[in-house]
N, C-alpha and C positions, 0 to 999 in steps of 0.2 A: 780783403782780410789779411792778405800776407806782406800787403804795406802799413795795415796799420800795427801788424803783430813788430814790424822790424820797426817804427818807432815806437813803439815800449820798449822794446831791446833796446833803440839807441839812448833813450833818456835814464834808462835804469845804468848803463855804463857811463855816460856823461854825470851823469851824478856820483857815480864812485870816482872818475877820474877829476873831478873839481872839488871834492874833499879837501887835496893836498894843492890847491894850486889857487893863489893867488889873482883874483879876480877886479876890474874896478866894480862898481856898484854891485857886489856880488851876492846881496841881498836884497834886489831891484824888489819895489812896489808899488805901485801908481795908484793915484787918486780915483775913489769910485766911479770921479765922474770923465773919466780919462778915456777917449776914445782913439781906438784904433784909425789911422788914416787911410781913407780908401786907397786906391791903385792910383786917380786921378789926384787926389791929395799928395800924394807922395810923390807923383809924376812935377807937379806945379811946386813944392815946397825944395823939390833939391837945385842944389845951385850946377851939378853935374849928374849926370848918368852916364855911367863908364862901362862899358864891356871891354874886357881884360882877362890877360889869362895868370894864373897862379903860376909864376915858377920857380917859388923858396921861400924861405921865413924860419920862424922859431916855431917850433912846436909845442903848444900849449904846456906838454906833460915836462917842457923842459925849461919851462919859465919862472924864475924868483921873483920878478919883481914885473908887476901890471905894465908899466912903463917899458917893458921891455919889447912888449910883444908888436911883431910887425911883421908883412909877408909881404914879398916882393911881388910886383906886377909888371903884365907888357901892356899898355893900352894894345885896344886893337881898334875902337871906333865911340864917338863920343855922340850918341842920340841926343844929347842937351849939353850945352858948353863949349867950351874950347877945348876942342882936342888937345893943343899944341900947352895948355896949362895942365895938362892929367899928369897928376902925381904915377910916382914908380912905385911907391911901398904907399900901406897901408897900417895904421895900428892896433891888427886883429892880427890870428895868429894861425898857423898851420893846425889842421886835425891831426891829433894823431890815426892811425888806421884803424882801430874801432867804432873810430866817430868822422871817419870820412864815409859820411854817405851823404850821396847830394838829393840836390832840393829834386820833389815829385813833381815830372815835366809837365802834369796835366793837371796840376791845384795851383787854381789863378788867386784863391782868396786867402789863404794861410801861409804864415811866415813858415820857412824854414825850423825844425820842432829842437832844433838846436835854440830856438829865440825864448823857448819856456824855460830853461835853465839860467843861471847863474845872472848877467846884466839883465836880462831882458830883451836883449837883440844876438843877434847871431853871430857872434865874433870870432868863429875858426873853419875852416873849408879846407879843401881836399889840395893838395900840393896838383899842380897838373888841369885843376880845371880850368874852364872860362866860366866868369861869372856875369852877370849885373849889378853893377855898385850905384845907388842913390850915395850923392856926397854933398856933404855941406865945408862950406869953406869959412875958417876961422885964420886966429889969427895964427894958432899953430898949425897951421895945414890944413890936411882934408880930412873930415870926421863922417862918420855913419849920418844920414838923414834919416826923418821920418818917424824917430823915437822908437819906443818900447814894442813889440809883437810887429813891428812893420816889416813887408819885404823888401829890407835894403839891400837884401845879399841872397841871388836867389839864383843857381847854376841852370847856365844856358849855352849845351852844347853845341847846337846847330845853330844855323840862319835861319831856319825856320819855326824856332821852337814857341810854342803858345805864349809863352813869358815874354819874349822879345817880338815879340807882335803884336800884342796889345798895348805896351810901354811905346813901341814907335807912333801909334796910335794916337793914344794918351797924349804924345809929346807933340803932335799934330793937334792935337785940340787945346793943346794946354796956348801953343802959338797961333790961337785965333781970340779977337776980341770976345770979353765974358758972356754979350748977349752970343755971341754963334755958335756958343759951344755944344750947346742942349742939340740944336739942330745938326752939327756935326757926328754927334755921339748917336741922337736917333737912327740917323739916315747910315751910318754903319752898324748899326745892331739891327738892323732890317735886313741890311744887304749880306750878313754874316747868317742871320738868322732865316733866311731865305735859301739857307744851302743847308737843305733836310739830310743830306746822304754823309753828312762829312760831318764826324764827331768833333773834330777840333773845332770846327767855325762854330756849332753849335755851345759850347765850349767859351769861347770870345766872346759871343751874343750875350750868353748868360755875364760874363761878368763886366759886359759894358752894360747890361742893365742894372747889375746893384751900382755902377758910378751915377747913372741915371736918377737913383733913387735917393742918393745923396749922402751926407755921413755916416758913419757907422753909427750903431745908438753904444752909449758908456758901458766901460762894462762891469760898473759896481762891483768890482772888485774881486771880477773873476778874471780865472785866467780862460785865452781861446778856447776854444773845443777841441780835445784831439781827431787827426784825422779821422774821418767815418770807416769802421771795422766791415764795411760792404766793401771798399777799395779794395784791391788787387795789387 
């Protein structure tokens, strides 16, 4: 309950503080029939996965112009791609400190509640964190994978956090030919799902079985669900 009270606080403030601020696609809307990429979709469509720490940028509430916005990074380890090509900056932007609050370490299905406002993806975080970046590679650099409500940008302090555990996963099935995958995926949602006493594994099971079960259904032209008011 007192996670999902503090995202209503955070979306009732982000929505005051992107009144006066300059956003690209800051009136994002997707086609009814526009589906959300699973964990495994998103895992297979970026051309990098970056874990990186935040240490500077522009800060949303102090930007003119969309173009402006970028936050500096350190790679720290590259689970898909070339390490040795990971960009330093990024073109998203610092939180201010009312809206630096990071992603929930234990919600494997939902984008960051920052991704319901303004573009449609998540494009500010806390100066100081580590994160997980999905990136696509253009011709101007490196851009957000995965589209609209995806988790491209989801903070991951530890080595061992839920997020960064299923994604190294992921990126181990994603590098097995297409028939092995199904069987890869089973035979760890068994072996996760087999450790009754440990809520995190149970946790993982569960959301390597919605990849199991395949794309997301559209979502006619709603937005997600906010987090469930039973959360903590």
């Amino acid at each position: 309950m007192l996670y999902a009270l503090s995202m209503r606080i955070l979306l009732s403030l982000a929505a005051a503080v992107l009144v006066a601020v300059p956003l690209p696609a800051a009136a994002c809307s997707v086609a009814g029939d526009y589906r959300i990429p699973t964990n495994m979709e998103l895992v297979e469509g970026a051309d990098m996965i970056l874990l990186a720490t935040v240490d500077g940028g522009t800060a949303i509430d102090a930007i003119d112009d969309p173009d402006a916005m970028r936050i500096d990074i350190t790679p720290v380890a590259a689970i898909k791609g070339d390490r040795a090509a990971a960009p330093t900056s990024l073109p998203i932007a610092l939180a201010p400190t009312p809206l630096a609050i990071l992603s929930h370490p234990y919600d494997l299905e939902h984008a960051h509640p920052l991704s319901q406002t303004g573009g449609c993806i998540r494009y500010m975080v806390p100066r100081g964190s580590r994160v997980l970046f999905f990136l696509r590679q253009s011709e101007g650099g490196w851009t957000p994978a995965g589209g609209p409500f995806s988790r491209w940008a989801e903070d991951v302090l530890t080595d061992d956090a839920p997020w960064l555990q299923v994604v190294r996963l992921y990126a181990e099935a994603a590098a097995l030919p297409a028939d092995d995958r199904t069987a890869y995926l089973t035979a760890r949602h068994d072996e996760y799902g087999a450790r009754r006493d440990d809520p995190v594994a149970q946790l993982i099971a569960a959301d390597i079985a919605r990849q199991l079960v395949g794309p997301n259904p559209p979502l006619r032209g709603e937005l997600p669900p906010a987090p469930d008011d039973t959360d903590d």
